[in-house]
DRENNU-801504 format. One record per residue (C-alpha): residue number from 1; residue in one letter; chain; x, y, z. Coordinates in pm, 1 decimal, decimal comma. Last residue first. Layout:
! residues N
site resi->NUM resn->A chain->A xx->X yy->Y zz->Z
...
***
This chain:
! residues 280
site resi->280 resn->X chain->A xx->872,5 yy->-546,7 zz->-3026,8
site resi->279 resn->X chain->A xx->512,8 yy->-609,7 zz->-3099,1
site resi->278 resn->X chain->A xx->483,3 yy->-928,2 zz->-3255,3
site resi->277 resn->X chain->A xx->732,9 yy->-1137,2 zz->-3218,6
site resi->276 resn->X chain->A xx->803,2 yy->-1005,6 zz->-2861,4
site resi->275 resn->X chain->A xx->455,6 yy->-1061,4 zz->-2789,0
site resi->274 resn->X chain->A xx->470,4 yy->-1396,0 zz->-2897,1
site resi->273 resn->X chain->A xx->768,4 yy->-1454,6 zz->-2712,2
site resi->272 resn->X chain->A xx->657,5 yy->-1290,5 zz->-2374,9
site resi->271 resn->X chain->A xx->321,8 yy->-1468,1 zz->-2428,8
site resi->270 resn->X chain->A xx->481,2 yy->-1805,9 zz->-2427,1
site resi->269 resn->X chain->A xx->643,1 yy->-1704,1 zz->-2118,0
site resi->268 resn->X chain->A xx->346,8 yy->-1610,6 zz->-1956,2
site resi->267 resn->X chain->A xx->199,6 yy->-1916,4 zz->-2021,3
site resi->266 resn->X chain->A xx->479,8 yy->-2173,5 zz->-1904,8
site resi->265 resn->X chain->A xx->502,2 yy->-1915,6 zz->-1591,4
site resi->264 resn->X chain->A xx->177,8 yy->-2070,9 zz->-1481,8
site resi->263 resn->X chain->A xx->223,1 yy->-2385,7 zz->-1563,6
site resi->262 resn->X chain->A xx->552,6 yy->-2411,0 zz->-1340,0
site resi->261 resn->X chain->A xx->343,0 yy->-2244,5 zz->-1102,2
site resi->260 resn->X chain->A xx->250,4 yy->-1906,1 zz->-1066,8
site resi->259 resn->X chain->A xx->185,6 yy->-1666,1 zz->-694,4
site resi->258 resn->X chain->A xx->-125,0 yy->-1510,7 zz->-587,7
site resi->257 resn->X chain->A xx->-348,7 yy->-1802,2 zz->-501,6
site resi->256 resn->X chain->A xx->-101,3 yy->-2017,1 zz->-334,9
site resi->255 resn->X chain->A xx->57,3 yy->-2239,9 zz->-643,7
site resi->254 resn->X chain->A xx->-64,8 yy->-2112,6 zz->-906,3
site resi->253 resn->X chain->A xx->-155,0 yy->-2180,6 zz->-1263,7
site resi->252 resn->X chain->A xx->-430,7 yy->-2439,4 zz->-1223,5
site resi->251 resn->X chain->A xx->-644,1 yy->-2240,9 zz->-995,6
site resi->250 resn->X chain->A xx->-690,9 yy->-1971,2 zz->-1261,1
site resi->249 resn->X chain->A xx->-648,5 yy->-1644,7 zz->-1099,2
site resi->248 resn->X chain->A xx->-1001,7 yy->-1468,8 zz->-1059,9
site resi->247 resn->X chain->A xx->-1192,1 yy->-1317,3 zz->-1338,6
site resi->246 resn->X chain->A xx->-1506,4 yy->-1492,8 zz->-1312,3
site resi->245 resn->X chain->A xx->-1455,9 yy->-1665,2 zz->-1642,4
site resi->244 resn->X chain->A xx->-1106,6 yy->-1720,3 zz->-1532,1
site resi->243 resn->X chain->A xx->-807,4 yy->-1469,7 zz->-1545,7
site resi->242 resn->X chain->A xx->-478,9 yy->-1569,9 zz->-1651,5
site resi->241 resn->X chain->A xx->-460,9 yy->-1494,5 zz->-1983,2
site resi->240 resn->X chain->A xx->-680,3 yy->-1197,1 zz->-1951,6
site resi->239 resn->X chain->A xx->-469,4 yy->-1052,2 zz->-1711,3
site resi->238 resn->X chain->A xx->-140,5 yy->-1084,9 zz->-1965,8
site resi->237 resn->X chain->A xx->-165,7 yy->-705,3 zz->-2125,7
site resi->236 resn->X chain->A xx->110,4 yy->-634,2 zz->-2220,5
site resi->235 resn->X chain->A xx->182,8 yy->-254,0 zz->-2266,9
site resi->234 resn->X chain->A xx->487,3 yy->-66,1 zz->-2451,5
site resi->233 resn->X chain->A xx->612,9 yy->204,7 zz->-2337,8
site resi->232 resn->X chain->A xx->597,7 yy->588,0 zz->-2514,8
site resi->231 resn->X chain->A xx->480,9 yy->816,4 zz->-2176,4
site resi->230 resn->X chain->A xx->156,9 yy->844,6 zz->-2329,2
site resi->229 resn->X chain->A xx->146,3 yy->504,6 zz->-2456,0
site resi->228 resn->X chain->A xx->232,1 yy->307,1 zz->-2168,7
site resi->227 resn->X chain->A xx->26,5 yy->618,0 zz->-1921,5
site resi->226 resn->X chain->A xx->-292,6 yy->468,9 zz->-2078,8
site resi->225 resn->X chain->A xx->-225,4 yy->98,3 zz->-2050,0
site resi->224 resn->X chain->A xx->-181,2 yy->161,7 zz->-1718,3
site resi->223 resn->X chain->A xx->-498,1 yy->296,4 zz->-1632,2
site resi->222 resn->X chain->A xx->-651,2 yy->-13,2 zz->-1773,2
site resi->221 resn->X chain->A xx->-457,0 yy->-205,9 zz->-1596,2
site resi->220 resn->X chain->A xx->-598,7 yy->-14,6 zz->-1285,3
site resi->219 resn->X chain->A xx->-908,3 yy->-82,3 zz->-1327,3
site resi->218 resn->X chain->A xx->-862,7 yy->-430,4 zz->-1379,7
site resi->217 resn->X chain->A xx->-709,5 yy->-435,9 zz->-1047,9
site resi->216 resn->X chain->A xx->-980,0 yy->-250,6 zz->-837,9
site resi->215 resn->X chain->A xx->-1231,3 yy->-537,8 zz->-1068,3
site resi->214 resn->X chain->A xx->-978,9 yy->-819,4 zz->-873,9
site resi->213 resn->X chain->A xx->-1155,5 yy->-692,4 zz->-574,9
site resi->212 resn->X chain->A xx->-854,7 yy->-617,9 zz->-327,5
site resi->211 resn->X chain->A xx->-1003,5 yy->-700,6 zz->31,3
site resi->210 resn->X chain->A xx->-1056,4 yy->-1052,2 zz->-12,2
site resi->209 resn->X chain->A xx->-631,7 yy->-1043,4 zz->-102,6
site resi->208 resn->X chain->A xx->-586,3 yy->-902,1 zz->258,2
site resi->207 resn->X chain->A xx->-744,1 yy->-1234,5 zz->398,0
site resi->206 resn->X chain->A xx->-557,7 yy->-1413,8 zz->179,2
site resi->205 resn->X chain->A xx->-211,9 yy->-1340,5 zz->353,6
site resi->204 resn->X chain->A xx->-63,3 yy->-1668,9 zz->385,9
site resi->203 resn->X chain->A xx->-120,9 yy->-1766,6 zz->64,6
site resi->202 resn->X chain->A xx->-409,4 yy->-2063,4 zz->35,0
site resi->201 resn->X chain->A xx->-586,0 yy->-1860,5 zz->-196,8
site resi->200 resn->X chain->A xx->-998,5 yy->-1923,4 zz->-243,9
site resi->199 resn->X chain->A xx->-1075,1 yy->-1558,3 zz->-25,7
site resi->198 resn->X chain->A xx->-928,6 yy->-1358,3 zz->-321,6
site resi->197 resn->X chain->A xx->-762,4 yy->-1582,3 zz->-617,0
site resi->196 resn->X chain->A xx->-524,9 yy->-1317,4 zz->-741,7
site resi->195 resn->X chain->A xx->-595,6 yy->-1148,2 zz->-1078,5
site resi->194 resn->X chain->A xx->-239,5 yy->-1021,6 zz->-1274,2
site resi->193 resn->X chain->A xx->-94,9 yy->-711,0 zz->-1253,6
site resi->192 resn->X chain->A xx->-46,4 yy->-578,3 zz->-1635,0
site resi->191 resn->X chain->A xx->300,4 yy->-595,7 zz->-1802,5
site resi->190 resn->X chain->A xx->507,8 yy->-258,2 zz->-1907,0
site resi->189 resn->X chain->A xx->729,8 yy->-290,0 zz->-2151,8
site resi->188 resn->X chain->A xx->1011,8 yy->-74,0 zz->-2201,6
site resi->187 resn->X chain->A xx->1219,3 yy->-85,8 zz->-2513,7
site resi->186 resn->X chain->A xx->1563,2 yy->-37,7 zz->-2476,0
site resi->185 resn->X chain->A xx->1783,6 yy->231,4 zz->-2730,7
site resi->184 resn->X chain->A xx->1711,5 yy->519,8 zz->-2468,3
site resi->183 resn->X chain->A xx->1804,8 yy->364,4 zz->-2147,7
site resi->182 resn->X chain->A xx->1841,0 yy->622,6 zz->-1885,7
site resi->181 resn->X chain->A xx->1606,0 yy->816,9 zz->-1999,5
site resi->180 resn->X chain->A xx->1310,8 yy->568,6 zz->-2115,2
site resi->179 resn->X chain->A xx->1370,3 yy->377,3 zz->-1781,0
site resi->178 resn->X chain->A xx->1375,9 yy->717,2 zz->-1574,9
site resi->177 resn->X chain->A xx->1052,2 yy->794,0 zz->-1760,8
site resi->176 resn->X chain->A xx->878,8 yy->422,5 zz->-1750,1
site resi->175 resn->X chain->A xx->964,2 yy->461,3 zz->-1361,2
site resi->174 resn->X chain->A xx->776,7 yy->780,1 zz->-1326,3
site resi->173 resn->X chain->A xx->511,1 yy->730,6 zz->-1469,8
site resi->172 resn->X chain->A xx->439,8 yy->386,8 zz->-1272,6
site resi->171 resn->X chain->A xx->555,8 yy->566,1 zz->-969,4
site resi->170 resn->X chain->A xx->231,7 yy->760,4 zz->-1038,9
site resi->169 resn->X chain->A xx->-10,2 yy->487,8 zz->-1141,4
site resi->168 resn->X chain->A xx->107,4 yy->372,5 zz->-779,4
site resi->167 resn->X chain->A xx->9,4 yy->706,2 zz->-596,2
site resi->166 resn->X chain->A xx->-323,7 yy->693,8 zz->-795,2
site resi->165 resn->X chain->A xx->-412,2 yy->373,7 zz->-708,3
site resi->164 resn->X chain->A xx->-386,7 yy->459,3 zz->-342,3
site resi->163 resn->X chain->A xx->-128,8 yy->243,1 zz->-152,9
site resi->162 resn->X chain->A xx->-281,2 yy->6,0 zz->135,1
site resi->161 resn->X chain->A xx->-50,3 yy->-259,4 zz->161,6
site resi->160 resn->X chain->A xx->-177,7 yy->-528,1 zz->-6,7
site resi->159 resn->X chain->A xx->-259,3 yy->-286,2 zz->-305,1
site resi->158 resn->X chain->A xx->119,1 yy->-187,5 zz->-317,1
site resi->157 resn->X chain->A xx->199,6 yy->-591,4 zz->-271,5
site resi->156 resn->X chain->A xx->58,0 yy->-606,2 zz->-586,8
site resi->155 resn->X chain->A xx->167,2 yy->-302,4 zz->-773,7
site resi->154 resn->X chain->A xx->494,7 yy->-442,3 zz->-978,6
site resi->153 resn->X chain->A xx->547,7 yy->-571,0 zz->-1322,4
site resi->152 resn->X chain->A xx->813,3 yy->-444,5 zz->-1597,1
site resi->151 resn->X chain->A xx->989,4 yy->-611,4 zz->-1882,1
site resi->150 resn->X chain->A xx->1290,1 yy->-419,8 zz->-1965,4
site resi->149 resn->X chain->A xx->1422,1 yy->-432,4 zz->-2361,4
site resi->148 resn->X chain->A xx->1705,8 yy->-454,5 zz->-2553,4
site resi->147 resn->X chain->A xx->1932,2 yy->-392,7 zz->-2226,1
site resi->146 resn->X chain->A xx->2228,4 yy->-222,3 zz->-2228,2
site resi->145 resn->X chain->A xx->2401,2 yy->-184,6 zz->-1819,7
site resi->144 resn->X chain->A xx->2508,4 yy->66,9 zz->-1633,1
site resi->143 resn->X chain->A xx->2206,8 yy->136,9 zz->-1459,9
site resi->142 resn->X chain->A xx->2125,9 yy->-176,8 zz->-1332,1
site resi->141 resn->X chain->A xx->2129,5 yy->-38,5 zz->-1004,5
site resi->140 resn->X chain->A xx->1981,9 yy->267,0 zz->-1068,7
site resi->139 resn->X chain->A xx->1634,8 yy->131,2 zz->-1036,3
site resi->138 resn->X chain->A xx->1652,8 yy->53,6 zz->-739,1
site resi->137 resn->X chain->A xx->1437,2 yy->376,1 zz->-612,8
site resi->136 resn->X chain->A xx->1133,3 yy->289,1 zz->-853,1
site resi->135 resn->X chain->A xx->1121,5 yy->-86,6 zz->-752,6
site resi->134 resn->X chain->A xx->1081,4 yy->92,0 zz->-390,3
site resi->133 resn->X chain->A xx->827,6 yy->278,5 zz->-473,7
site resi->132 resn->X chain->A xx->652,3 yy->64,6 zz->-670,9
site resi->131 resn->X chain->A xx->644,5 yy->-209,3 zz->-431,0
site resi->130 resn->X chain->A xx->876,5 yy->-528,7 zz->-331,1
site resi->129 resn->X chain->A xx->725,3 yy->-792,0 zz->-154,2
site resi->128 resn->X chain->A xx->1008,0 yy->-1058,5 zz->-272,7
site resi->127 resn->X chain->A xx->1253,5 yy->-858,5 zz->-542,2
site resi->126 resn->X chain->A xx->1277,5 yy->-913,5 zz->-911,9
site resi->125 resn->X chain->A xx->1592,0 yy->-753,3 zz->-1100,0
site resi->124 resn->X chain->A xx->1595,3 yy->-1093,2 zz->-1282,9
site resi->123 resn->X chain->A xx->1911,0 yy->-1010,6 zz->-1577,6
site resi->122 resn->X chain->A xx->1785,2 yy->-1258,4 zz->-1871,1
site resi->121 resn->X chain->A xx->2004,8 yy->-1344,2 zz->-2190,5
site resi->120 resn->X chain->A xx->1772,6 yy->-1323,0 zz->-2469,1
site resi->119 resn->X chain->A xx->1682,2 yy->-1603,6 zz->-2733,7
site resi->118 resn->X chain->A xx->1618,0 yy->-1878,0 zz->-2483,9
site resi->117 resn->X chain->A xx->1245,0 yy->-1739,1 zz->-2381,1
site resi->116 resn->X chain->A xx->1253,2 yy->-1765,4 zz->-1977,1
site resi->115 resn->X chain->A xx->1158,3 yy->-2127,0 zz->-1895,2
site resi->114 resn->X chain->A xx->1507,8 yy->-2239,1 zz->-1827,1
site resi->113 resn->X chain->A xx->1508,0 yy->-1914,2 zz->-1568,3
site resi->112 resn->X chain->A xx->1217,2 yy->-2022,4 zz->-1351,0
site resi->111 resn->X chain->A xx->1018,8 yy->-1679,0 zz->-1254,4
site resi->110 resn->X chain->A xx->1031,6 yy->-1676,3 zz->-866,7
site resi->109 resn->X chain->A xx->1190,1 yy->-1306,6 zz->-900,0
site resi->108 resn->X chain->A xx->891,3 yy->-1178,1 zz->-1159,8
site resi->107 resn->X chain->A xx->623,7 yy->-1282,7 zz->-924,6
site resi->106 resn->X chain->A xx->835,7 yy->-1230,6 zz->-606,5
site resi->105 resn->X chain->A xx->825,7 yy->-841,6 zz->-712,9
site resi->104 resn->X chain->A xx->920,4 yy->-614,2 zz->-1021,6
site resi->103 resn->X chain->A xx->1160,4 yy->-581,6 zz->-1285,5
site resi->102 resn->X chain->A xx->1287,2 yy->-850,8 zz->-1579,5
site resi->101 resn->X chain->A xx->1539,2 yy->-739,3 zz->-1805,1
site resi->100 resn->X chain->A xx->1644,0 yy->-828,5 zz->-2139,3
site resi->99 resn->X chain->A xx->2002,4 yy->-843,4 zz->-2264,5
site resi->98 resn->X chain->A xx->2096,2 yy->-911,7 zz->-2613,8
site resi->97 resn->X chain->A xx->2460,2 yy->-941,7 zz->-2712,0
site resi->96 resn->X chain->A xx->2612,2 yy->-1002,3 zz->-2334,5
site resi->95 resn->X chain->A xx->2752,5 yy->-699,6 zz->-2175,7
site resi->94 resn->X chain->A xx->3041,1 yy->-872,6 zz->-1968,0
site resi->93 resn->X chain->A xx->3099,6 yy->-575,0 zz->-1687,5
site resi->92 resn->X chain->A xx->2750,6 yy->-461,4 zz->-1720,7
site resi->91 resn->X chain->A xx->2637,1 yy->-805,7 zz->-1673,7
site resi->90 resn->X chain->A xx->2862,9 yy->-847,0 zz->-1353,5
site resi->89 resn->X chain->A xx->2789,8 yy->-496,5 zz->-1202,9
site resi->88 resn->X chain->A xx->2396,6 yy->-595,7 zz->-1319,0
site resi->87 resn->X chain->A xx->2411,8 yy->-907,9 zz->-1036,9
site resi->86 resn->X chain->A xx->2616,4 yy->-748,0 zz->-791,1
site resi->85 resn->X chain->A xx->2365,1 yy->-508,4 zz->-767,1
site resi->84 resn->X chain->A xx->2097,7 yy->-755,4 zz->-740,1
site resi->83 resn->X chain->A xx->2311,3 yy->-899,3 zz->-444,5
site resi->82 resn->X chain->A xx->2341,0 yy->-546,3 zz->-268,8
site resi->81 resn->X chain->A xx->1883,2 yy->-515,4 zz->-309,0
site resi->80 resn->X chain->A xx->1858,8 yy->-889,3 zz->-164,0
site resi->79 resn->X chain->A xx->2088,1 yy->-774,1 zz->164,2
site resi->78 resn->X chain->A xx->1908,7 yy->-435,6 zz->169,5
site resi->77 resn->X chain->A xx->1578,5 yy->-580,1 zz->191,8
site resi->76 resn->X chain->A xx->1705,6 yy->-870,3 zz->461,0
site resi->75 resn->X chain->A xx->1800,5 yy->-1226,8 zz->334,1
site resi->74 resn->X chain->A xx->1628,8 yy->-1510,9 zz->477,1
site resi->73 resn->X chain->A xx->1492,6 yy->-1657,1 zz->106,1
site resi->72 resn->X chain->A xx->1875,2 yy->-1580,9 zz->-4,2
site resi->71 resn->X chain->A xx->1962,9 yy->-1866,1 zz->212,9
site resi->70 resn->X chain->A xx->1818,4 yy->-2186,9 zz->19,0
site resi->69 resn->X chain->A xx->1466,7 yy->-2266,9 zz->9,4
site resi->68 resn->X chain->A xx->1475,5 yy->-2667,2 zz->-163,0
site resi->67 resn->X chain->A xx->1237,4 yy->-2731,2 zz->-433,0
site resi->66 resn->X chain->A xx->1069,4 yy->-3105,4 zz->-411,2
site resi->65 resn->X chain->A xx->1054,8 yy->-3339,2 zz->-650,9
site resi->64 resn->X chain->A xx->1468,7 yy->-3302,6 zz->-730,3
site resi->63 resn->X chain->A xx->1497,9 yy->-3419,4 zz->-406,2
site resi->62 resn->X chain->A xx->1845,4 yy->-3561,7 zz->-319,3
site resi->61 resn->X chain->A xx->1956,7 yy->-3261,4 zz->-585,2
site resi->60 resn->X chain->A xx->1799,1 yy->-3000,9 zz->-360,3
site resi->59 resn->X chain->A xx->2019,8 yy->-3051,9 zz->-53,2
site resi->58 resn->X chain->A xx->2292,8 yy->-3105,0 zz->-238,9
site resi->57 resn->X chain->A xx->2210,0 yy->-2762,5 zz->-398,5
site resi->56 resn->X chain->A xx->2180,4 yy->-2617,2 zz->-73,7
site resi->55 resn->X chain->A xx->2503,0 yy->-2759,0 zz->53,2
site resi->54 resn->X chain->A xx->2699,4 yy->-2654,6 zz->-193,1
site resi->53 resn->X chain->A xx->2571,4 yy->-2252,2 zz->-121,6
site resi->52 resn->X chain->A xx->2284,6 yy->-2061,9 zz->-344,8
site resi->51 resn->X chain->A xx->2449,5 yy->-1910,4 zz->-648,2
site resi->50 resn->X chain->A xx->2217,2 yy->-2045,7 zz->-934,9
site resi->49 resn->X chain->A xx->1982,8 yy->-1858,7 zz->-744,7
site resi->48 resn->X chain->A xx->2112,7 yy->-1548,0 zz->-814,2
site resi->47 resn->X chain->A xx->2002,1 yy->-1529,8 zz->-1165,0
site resi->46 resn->X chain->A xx->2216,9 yy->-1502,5 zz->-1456,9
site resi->45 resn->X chain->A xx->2103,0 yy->-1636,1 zz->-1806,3
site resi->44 resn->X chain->A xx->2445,5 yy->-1655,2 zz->-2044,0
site resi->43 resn->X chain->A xx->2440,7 yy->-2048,5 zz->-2023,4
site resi->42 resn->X chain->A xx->2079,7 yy->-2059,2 zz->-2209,1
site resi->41 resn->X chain->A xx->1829,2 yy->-2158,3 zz->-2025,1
site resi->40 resn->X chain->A xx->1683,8 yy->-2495,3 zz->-2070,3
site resi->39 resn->X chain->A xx->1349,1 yy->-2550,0 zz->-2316,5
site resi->38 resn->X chain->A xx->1112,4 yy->-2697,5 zz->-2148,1
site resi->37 resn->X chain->A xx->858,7 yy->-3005,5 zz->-2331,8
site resi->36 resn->X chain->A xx->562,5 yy->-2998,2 zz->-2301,3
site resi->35 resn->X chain->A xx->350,4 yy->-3319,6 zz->-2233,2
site resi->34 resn->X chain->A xx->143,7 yy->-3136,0 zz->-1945,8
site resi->33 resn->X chain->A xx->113,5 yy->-2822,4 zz->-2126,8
site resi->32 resn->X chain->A xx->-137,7 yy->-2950,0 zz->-2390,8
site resi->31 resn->X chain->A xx->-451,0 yy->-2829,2 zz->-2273,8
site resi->30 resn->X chain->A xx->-358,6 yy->-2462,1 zz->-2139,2
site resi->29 resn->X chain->A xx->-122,9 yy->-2416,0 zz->-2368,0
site resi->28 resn->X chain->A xx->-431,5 yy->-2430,7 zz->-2713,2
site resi->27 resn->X chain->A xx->-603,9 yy->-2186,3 zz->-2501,3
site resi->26 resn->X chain->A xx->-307,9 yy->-1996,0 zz->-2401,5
site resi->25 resn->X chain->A xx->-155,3 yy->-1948,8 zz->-2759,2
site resi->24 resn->X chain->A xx->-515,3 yy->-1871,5 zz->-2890,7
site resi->23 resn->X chain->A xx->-544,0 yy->-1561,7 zz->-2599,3
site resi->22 resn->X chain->A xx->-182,8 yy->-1418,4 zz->-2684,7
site resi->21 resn->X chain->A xx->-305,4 yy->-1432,8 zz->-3065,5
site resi->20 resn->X chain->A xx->-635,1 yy->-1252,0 zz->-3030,7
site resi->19 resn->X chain->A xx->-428,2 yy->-984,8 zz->-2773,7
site resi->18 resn->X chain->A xx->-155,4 yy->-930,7 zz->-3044,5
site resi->17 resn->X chain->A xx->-422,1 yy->-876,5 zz->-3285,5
site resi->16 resn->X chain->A xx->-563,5 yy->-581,9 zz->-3094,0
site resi->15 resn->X chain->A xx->-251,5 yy->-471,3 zz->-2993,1
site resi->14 resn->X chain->A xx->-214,1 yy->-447,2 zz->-3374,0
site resi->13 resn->X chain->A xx->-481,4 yy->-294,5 zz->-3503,8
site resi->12 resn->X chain->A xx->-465,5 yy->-3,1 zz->-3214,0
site resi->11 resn->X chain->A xx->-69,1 yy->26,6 zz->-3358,6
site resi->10 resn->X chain->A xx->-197,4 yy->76,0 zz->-3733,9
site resi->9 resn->X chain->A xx->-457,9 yy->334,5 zz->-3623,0
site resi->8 resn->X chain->A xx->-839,4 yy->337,8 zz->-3673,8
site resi->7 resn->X chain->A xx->-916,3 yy->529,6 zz->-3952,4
site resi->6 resn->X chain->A xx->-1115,6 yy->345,4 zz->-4184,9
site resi->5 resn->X chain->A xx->-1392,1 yy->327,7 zz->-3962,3
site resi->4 resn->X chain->A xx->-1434,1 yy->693,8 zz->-3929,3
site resi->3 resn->X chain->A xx->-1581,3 yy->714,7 zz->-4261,8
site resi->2 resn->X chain->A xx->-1294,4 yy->833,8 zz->-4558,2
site resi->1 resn->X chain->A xx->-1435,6 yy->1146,2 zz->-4740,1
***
């Protein structure tokens, strides 16, 4: 008779080694990143803020040093929810051959598109302050279109605001199940919420952050690991990766304390490729 050691499932084996490998990538990132080169985006990537007006971009372009905020940073909810429907009405229109989607808040939005893995054309449903709730009502917008897979990342700004755990580990079910509907052939991933820097952030709201511990948000990972593979998603776990030994954000990849730098997305783009290697 087999002991119980020899049964541990092929998939446990391999989120396990998925982890080892995401953790070696970020070590070995994490000290040469500097001198790295960036790959640019491929021409098929659509974001909307390659749309910003002339002036904004001549704005930017006389200091390349320096981002520019252009006007769709003083759009209303239902201003930035109508563009991202224009957005998937034009990708569902011209279905390019491999389509990946990227869901969630100003995390996933502010995510640089030449550092988004070149192999995939990228549709950036991503929304500033958005929460599972809403994510889980805009859902339809991109409806109509095929993706290969839909990366997914919201609950922050739920915490911020007050939302029980349990009312967000809801949504979460229920998003992965209209996902998992709607598109059948896509794989749906869902990513862990990442540590924050608490009372060391220079974001604007840090005083709310002291009042998440970043143990609430391990928690909750965990919890969403759980409804991934009951309700048949995948999970990444990228917390780890960004965590220090105290399990706060690392200061070096962000730019406020809650949100990522260039560095910062650097990582979690090399994870996204190595978990897509991998896993998917």
């Amino acid at each position: 008779m087999p002991s119980s050691r020899t049964t541990i499932p092929p998939w446990a084996l391999l989120s396990l080694a998925t982890n080892g490998i995401l953790l070696l990538t970020v070590t070995l990132l994490l000290t040469r990143y500097p001198t790295a080169s960036v790959t640019p985006a491929p021409s098929g990537s659509l974001d909307a803020r390659a749309s910003e007006t002339s002036a904004t971009e001549a704005s930017a372009s006389s200091t390349p040093e320096e981002p520019q905020l252009g006007p769709r940073h003083q759009w209303t909810y239902e201003q930035w929810v109508a563009q991202l429907a224009r957005e998937a009405e034009a990708i569902a229109a011209n279905p390019p051959d491999r389509l990946a989607i990227l869901a969630g808040d100003s995390i996933s939005l502010w995510f640089p598109p030449e550092l988004l893995p070149e192999e995939l054309t990228w549709l950036n449903q991503g929304i500033s302050g958005e929460v599972s709730s809403g994510l889980l009502d805009r859902l339809e917008l991109f409806d109509n279109t095929n993706p290969e897979v839909i990366f997914v990342m919201i609950g922050i700004n739920d915490l911020l605001r007050g939302v029980s755990p349990e009312a967000i580990l809801n949504n979460y079910r229920l998003i992965i199940q209209d996902l998992r509907w709607v598109h059948p052939n896509a794989k749906v991933v869902v990513q862990s919420i990442l540590p924050h820097r608490g009372s060391q952030a220079s974001w604007e709201g840090s005083a709310k952050l002291s009042d998440i511990p970043n143990s609430q948000i391990r928690d909750l990972n965990r919890e969403l690991k759980t409804i991934a593979a009951v309700e048949g998603a995948y999970f990444l776990d990228l917390y780890p990766l960004f965590a220090n030994s105290q399990g706060n954000l690392r200061s070096e990849l962000t730019t406020d304390g809650l949100h990522l730098n260039d560095r910062g997305y650097y990582i979690w783009r090399s994870a996204l490729q190595v978990f897509q290697g991998l896993q998917l």
